[in-house]
Structure formats: C-alpha cells, structure tokens
C-alpha positions in Angstrom: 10.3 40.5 -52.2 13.4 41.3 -49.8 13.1 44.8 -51.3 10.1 45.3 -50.4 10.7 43.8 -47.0 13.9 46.1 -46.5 11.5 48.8 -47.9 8.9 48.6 -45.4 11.6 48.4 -42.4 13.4 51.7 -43.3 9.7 53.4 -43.5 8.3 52.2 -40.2 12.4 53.0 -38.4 11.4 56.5 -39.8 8.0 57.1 -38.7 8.5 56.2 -35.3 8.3 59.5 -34.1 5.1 60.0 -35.8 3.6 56.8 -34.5 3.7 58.0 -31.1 2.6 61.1 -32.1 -0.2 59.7 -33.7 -1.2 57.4 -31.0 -1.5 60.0 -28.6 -3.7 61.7 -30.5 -6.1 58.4 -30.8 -5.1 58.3 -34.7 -4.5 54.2 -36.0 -5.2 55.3 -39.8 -1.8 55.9 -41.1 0.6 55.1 -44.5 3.3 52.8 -43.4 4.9 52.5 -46.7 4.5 55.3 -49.4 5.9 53.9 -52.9 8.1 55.4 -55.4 9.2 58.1 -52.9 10.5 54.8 -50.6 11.6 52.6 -52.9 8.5 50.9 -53.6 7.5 51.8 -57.1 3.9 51.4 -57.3 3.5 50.0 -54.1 1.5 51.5 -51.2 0.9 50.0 -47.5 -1.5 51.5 -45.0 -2.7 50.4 -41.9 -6.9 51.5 -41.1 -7.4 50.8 -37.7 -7.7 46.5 -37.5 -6.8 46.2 -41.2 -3.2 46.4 -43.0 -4.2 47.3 -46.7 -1.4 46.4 -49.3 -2.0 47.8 -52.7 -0.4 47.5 -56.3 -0.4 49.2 -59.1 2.4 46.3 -60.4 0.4 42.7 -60.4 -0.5 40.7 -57.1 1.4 39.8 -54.2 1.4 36.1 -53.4 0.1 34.9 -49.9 3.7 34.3 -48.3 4.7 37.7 -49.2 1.5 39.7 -47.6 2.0 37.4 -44.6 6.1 38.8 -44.4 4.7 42.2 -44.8 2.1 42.0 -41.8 5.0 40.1 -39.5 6.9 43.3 -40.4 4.1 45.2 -39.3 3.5 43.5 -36.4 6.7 43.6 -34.8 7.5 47.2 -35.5 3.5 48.1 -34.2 3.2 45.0 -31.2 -0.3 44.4 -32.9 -1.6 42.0 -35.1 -3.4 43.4 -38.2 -5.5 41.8 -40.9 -3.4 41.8 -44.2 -6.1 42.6 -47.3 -4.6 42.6 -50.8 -6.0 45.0 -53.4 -4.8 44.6 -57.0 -5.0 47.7 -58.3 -3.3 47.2 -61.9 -4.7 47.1 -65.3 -7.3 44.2 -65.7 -7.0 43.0 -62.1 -10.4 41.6 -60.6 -12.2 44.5 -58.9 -13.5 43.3 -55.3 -17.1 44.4 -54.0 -17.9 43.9 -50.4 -21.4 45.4 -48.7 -21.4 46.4 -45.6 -22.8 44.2 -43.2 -23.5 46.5 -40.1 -21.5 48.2 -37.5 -20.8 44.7 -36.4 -19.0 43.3 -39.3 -17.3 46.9 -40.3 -13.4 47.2 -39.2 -13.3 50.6 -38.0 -10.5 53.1 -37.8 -9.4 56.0 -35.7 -8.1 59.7 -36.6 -8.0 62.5 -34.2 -10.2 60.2 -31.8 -12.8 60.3 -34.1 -14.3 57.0 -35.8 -14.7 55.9 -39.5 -15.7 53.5 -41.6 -12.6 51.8 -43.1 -13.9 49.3 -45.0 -10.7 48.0 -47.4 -13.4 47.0 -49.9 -16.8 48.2 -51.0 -18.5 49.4 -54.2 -15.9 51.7 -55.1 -11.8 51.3 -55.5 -10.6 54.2 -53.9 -10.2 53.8 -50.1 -12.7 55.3 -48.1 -11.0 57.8 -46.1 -7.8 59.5 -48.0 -5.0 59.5 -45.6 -2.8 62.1 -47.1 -6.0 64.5 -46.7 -5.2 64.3 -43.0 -4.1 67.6 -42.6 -6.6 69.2 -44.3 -9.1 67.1 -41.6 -6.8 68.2 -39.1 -7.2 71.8 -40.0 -11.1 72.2 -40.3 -11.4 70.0 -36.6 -9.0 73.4 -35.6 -10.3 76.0 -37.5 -14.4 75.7 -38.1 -15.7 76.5 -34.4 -19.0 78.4 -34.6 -18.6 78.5 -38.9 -21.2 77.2 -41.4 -19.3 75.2 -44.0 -20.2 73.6 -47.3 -18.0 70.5 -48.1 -18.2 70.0 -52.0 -17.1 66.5 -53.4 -17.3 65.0 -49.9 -17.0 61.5 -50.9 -17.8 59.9 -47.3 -17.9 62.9 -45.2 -14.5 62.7 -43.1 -14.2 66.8 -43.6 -17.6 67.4 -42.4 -17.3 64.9 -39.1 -14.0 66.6 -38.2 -15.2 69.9 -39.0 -18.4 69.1 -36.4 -16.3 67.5 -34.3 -14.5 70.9 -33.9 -17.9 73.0 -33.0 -18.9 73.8 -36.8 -22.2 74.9 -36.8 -23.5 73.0 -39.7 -21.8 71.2 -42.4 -23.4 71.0 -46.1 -21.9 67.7 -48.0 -22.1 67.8 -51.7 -21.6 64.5 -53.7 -22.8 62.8 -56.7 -22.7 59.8 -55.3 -25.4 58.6 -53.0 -23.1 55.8 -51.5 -20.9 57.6 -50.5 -22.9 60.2 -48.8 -24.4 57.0 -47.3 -21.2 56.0 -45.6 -20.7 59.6 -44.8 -23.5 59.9 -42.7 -23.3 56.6 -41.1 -19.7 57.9 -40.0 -21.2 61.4 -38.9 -23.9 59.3 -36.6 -21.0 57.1 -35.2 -19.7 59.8 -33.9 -22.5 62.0 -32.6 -22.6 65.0 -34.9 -25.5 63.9 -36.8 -27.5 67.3 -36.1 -25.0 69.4 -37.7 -24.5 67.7 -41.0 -26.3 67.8 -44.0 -26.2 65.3 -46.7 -27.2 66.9 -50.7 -27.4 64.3 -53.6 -26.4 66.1 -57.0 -23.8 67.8 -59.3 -21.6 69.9 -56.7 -20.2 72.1 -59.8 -24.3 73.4 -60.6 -25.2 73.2 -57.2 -22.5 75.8 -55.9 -23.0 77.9 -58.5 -26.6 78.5 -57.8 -25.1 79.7 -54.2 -23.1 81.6 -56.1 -25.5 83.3 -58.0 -24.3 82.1 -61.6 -25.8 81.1 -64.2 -26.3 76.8 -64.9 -26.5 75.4 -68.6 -26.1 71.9 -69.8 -27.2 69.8 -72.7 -27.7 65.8 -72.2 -28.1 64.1 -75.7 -28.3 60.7 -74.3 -31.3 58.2 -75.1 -34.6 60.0 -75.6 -33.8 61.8 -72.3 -35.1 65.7 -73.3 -31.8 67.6 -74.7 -32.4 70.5 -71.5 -32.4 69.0 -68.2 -32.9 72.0 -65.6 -31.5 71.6 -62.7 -33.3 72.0 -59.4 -33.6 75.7 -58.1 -31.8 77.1 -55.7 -31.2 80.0 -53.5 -28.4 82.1 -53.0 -26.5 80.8 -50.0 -22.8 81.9 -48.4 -20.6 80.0 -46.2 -18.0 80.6 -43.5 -15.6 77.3 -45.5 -15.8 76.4 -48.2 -13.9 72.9 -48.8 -13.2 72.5 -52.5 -11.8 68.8 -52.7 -12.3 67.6 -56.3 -11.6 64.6 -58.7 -9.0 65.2 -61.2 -12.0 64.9 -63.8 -15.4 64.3 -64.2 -18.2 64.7 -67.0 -21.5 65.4 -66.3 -25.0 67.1 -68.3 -23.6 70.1 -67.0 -19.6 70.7 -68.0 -16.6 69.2 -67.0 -14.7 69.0 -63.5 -10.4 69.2 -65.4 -8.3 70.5 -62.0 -5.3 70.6 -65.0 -7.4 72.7 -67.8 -9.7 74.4 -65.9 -9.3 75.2 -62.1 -10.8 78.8 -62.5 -14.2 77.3 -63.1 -14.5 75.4 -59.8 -12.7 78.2 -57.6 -14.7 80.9 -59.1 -17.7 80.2 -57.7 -16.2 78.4 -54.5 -15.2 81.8 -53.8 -18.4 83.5 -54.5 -20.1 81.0 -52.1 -17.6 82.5 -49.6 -18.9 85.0 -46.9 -16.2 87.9 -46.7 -13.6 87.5 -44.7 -14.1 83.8 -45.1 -11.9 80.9 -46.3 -11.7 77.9 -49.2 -9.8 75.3 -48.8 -9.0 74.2 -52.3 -7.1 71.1 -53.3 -5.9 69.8 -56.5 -3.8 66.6 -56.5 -2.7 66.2 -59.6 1.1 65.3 -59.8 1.8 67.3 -62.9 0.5 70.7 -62.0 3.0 72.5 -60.8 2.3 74.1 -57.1 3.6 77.7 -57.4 1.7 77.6 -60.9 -1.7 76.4 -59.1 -1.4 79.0 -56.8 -0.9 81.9 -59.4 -3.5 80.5 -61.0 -5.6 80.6 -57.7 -4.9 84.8 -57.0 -5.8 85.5 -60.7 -9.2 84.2 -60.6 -9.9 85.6 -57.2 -8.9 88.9 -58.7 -11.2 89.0 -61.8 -14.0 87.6 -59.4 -13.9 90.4 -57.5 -13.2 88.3 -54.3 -9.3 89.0 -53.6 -7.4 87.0 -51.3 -6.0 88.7 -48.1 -3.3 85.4 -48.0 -3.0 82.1 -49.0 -1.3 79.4 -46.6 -0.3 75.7 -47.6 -0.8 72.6 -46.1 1.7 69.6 -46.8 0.6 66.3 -46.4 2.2 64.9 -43.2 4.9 63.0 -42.4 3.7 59.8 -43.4 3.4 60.5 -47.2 7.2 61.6 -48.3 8.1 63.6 -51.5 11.6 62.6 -53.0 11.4 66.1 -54.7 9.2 67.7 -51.7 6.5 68.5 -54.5 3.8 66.3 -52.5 0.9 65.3 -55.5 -1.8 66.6 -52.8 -1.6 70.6 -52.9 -4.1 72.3 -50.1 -4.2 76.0 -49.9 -6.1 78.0 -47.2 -7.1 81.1 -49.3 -8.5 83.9 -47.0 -11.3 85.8 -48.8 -10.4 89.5 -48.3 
C-alpha cells in the first residue's frame, strides 16, 4: 500500500501544471494516477467531478487503503471527494446502480460543459472516457457550422462538445439504447438538445447505407428468419465523421476487429464524408502499432477513391502518460481530399 501511496504523490506533484490548467478551463474530470506507465500496474485513479474512482484490475483495495488514497487526494486538490472502489479483475462482483434523477447523479465538468459521471450504472466501463479528451477538445474547436455523424457514441460526450462548439447537428449512432439514453440526458443538461440526434441500431450497416454500400447478414439464432433486412436508408454525407469504435464486436451483420480489419469501418466512414471533409478515426488497441495504423489508414482511402489531403494526430493529454510514448488511444484527423 506505501507504493501506491508514493505512486499517487509523484503523479499529482507532476500534474500540477495541468490541474491549473484544467481548472481554468472549468474541467474537474481528470486521471490522477495512470497505472503501469506510474508505477501502478493495473491500477487506475480518476477523479469525475465529486467522485474519486479507484479501479483494479489486481483484486480489491481494503477500506483503510481507499481512505489513504482520497487524504492523498484531498490534500494535493484542497477538496474532499467521494472515494468509490470498482473491482475490475476476473470474477469480481459487477455493481449496478440506476440513476435516480439529476438530483441523486454526481456530476462532472470538462470544458465547462456538464456530464453524467455516474461511477456505477448498467455497464463497467466509465461513462465518459477521459483519455478521449482531446478528441472532445478538438470537435468543441473544430465543428462550427458542420453536420457530423458520431458513430459508436456511447453517451454522447463528442456530440455535446461538438454542439457546444456551434455544430449544426450531430447524428449519434449506438447499439445500445442506454447509453444513447444518458447521452441525451447529458445533451439536454447542457442546452444543445435541438442539434442532436439520437439513432438506435448497428452503426457498421447503418453508415454504410450513407455510404451507398451494400448491407448483408445472416442471423441463425432461435427460429428468428435466417435474413434479417435492415431498415432502409438514404444516402446521407457529413461535414465529421467521428469513427470511435470497440476493439470488437459481433453482430447479424459482420464483425467490428480494429486489429484484423480496420479498412472495413474507415471505408465507408470515408464515403459518408463530404469532400473536403474530415474523420476522426480512433483505434485503441495497445498492440497495433501507430505508424502501421496509419499506413493502413492512406491505403484504404486510396482504393476508396477518397484520398487524404493530410492526416494529423492527437495524443491523449497530459494526464494519461506513455512510458514508451506509444499512448494505447491513437486519434487521427484525416482530411478528405
């Protein structure tokens, strides 16, 4: 346990800077202590507004140790935090938590924009992904007066920055009606309801119709007919196009595999993209290697037809350190030519 004390000293010393920088900025959703790469194997620390989420991929924490970790906390920060434990190893207890209004939701702040940062809920994962802060931080800059489709949206965040920066409409994709649930809570909370759009289904079938290529699948489940046709529709372009997906994913329709097969998601990402247009594509897998991606990336443009003028990267920021500065999260801008 001194370890991890020690740990979590050296990383809040070093992010000082970027505290203050943070707080000016209205942002209290940040990583305070960032594992392996700060000597804290399988350990991760984040603070989400009123909340101080410890998670391990190790075993549990006892009580007196969380309690050390938020005096740490509190006096580097000068503010008391709840400390929540999530046991994310093997076998561990999973917890499940509705949501009991705006009332009962500890809320969190990033860019002065507010979320829903509910430590636990339905899900695992936490609800807003705080290395994908730059890429939030890019569309709030970059999407004034553009109409952007959000695939894999998960809650939304990209689409409320992206109206909070004078989009002119945002299309969130997501399987998952829960999510898209929290997403638009968030995008009411902070008054850009009117410009979002919330659309239930399979994001890899549904931008491909945009794109204007073909959809198969074959479900051979239960007495379910073997063809299920997905719904029609229309070809549709887009100003962004934020590609953000899982690492993998089965559905009636194919397989999402960012390792195996990227070129089937970027494809028609990039199809969906009005010329002279952007995607945002992320893959955050730790193995594939960055330079490799990004090959990977111009090739496909280039037997799509769609070239790319440039491609620009985004590191995560200074919160989540890479030992080997090969960050796991890999954002590229790519600029449709």
């Amino acid at each position: 346990m001194t370890e991890l004390i020690h740990a979590l000293e050296r990383a809040l010393s070093r992010r000082e800077r970027l505290l203050a920088t943070l707080a000016s900025e209205d942002t209290n959703c940040v990583r305070l202590l960032h594992g392996v790469a700060e000597d804290a194997p399988q350990i991760t620390i984040d603070r989400y507004g009123p909340i101080l989420l410890v998670q391990s991929w190790r075993g549990p924490l006892h009580e007196v140790e969380l309690a050390s970790l938020g005096t740490v906390v509190e006096r580097h920060l000068g503010v008391a935090l709840e400390v929540v434990f999530n046991d994310r190893s093997e076998g561990a207890r999973r917890h499940r938590v509705e949501p009991e209004g705006d009332d009962g939701l500890p809320l969190g702040r990033e860019f002065g924009l507010t979320y829903d940062v509910r430590p636990r809920h339905q899900g695992q994962d936490p609800l807003l992904f705080l290395d994908f802060r730059v890429g939030r931080r890019w569309v709030k800059t970059e999407c004034a007066g553009k109409d952007v489709l959000n695939l894999y949206a998960y809650t939304c965040g990209v689409a409320v920055a992206a109206a909070a920066g004078g989009a002119r409409s945002v299309l969130n994709v997501d399987f998952a009606r829960s999510a898209l649930d929290v997403g638009e809570a968030n995008a009411e909370r902070n008054g850009v309801t009117d410009r979002c759009e919330s659309l239930q289904g399979d994001a890899q079938v549904i931008v491909r119709q945009f794109a204007g290529l073909a959809v198969t699948g074959r479900r051979r489940t239960g007495t379910v007919p073997p063809r299920v046709p997905p719904i029609a529709r229309s070809l549709r372009s887009f100003d962004v196009v934020v590609l953000d997906p899982p690492r993998w994913a089965k559905s009636a329709f194919g397989a999402v595999d960012v390792v195996r097969d990227y070129p089937s998601l970027f494809k028609p990402a990039l199809l969906a993209t009005s010329p002279g247009g952007v995607v945002l594509a992320s893959n955050h897998v730790p193995s594939v290697d960055r330079d490799g991606w990004l090959a990977v990336l111009r090739r496909t443009a280039q037997k799509a037809g769609r070239p790319l003028a440039s491609i620009d990267v985004l590191r995560p920021e200074d919160d989540f350190p890479s030992f080997d500065g090969a960050p796991p999260l890999k954002l590229a801008v790519c600029r449709v030519a």
